[in-house]
C-alpha positions as CSV (number, residue, x, y, z in Angstrom):
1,X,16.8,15.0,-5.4
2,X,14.0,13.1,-3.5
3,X,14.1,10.0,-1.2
4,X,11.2,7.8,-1.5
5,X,10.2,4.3,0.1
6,X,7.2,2.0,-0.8
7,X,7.1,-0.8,1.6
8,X,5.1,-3.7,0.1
9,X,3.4,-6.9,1.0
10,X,1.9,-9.1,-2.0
11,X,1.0,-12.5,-2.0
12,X,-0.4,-13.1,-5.8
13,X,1.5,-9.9,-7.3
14,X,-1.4,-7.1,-7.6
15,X,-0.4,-5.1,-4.8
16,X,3.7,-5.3,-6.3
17,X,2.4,-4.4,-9.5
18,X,0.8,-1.1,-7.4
19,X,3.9,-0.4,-6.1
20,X,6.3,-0.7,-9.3
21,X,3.6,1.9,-10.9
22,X,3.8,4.1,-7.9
23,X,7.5,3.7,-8.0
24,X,7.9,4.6,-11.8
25,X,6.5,8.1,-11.2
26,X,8.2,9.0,-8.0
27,X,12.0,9.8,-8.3
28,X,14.7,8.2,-6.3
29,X,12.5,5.7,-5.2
30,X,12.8,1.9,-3.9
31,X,10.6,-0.9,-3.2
32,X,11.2,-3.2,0.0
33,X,9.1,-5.8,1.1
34,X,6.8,-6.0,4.0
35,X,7.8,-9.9,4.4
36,X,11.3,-9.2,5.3
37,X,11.7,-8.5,9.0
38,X,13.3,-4.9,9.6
39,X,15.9,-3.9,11.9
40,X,16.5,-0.6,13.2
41,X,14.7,2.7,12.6
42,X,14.3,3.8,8.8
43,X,17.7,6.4,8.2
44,X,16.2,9.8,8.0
45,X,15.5,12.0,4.8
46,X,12.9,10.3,2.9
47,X,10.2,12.7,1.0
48,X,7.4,10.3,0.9
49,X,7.3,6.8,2.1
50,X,4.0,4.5,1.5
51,X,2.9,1.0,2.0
52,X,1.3,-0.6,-0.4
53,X,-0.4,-4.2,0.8
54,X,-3.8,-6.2,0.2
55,X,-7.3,-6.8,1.5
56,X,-7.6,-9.7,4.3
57,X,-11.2,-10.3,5.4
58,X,-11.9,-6.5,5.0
59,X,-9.3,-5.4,6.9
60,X,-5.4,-5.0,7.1
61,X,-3.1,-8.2,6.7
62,X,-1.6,-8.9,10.2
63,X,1.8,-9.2,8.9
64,X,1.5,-5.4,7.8
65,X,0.2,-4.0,11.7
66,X,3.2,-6.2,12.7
67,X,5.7,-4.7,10.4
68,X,4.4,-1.1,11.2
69,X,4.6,-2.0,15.0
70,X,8.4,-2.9,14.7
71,X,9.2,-0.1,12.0
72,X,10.9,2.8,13.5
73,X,9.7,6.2,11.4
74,X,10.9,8.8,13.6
75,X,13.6,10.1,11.6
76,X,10.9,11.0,9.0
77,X,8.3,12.4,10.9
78,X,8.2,15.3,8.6
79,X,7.9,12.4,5.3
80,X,4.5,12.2,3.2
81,X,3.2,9.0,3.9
82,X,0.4,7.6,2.0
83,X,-1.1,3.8,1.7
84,X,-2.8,1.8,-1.5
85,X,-5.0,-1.3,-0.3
86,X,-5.9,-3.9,-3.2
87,X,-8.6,-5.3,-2.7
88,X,-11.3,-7.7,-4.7
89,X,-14.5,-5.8,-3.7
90,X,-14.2,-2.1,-2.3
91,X,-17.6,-2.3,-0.6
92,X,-16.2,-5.0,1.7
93,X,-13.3,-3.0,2.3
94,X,-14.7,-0.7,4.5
95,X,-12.0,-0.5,7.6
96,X,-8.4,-1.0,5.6
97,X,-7.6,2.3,5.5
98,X,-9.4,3.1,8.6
99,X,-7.3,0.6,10.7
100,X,-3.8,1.7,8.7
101,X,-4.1,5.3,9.3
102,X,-4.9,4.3,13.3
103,X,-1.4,1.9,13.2
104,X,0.4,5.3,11.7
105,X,-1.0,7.2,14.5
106,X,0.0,5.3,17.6
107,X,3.7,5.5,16.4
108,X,3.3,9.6,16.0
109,X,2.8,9.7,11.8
110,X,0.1,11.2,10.0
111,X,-1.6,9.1,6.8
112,X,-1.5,11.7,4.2
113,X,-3.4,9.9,1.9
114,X,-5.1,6.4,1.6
115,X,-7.2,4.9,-0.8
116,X,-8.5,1.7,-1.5
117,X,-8.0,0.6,-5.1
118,X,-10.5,-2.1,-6.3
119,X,-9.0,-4.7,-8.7
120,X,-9.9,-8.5,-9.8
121,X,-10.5,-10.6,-6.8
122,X,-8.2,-13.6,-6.9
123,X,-9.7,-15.3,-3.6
124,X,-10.7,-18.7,-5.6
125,X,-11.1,-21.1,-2.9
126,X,-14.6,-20.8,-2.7
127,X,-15.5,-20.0,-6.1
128,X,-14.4,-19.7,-9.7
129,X,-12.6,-16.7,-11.1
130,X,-14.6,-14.4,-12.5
131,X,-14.3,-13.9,-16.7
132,X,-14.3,-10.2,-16.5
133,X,-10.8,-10.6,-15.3
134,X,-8.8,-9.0,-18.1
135,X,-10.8,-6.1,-18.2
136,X,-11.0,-5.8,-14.2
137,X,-7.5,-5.3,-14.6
138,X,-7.4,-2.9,-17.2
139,X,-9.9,-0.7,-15.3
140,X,-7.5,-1.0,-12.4
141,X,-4.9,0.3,-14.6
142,X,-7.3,3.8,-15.5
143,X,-8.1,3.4,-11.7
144,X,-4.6,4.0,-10.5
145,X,-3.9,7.1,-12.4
146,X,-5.6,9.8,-10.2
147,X,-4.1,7.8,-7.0
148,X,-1.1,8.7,-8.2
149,X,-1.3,11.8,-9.0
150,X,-2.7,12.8,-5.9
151,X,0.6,11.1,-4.3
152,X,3.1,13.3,-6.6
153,X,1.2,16.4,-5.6
């Protein structure tokens, strides 16, 4: 049977709601959160293990580069790893993956796959939310499909 890990950081819920679809078509597979602070290297045998996060000011959250720094992955060198950043607007998302896959690859570990998966923005401090909500989110929903098939294979 398979061993698979999502580590996850969300702050409003879209990027858990990633991970808990993820995590319903991958067997054997948990969800831990990026906000807890780990100790110790990650035991070995894991099949695929992925981080799921959002979008800060085009980039990476600094909480997530700090939880890769401390993460220890070299039991599972050999693991599948892939990475799903939400984000409001892909276009200003440029770098997120960019920056993840260069974390990965200071500590040894090859990103396998990344995308960047566009979903309603819910930065509303400067502005009103926009009314195409619901059906930004249901085009997430079709959006997430081929991600996640391209992780299972």
């Amino acid at each position: 049977m398979s061993k698979n890990i999502i580590f996850v950081f969300s702050g409003t819920g879209n990027s858990l709601w990633v991970a808990k679809e993820i995590a319903k078509e991958l067997e054997n597979c948990e969800i831990v959160s990026m906000g807890l602070d780990w100790q110790g290297p990650l035991p070995a045998g894991y099949d695929s293990i992925g981080f799921v996060y959002p979008t800060y000011a085009s980039g990476v959250p600094k909480r997530i580069k700090d939880f890769i720094a401390k993460l220890d992955l070299q039991n599972n060198k050999e693991a599948y790893y892939f990475a799903i950043a939400t984000c409001g607007r892909v276009s200003k998302a440029q770098n997120v993956i960019t920056q993840i896959r260069r974390y990965l690859k200071q500590k040894g570990i090859h990103l396998h796959y990344g995308e960047r998966l566009d979903m309603f923005s819910n930065y509303v401090v400067g502005y009103e939310m926009r009314e195409t909500v619901l059906e930004e989110a249901q085009q997430s929903a079709i959006d997430i499909k081929p991600m996640i098939e391209a992780i299972k294979n």
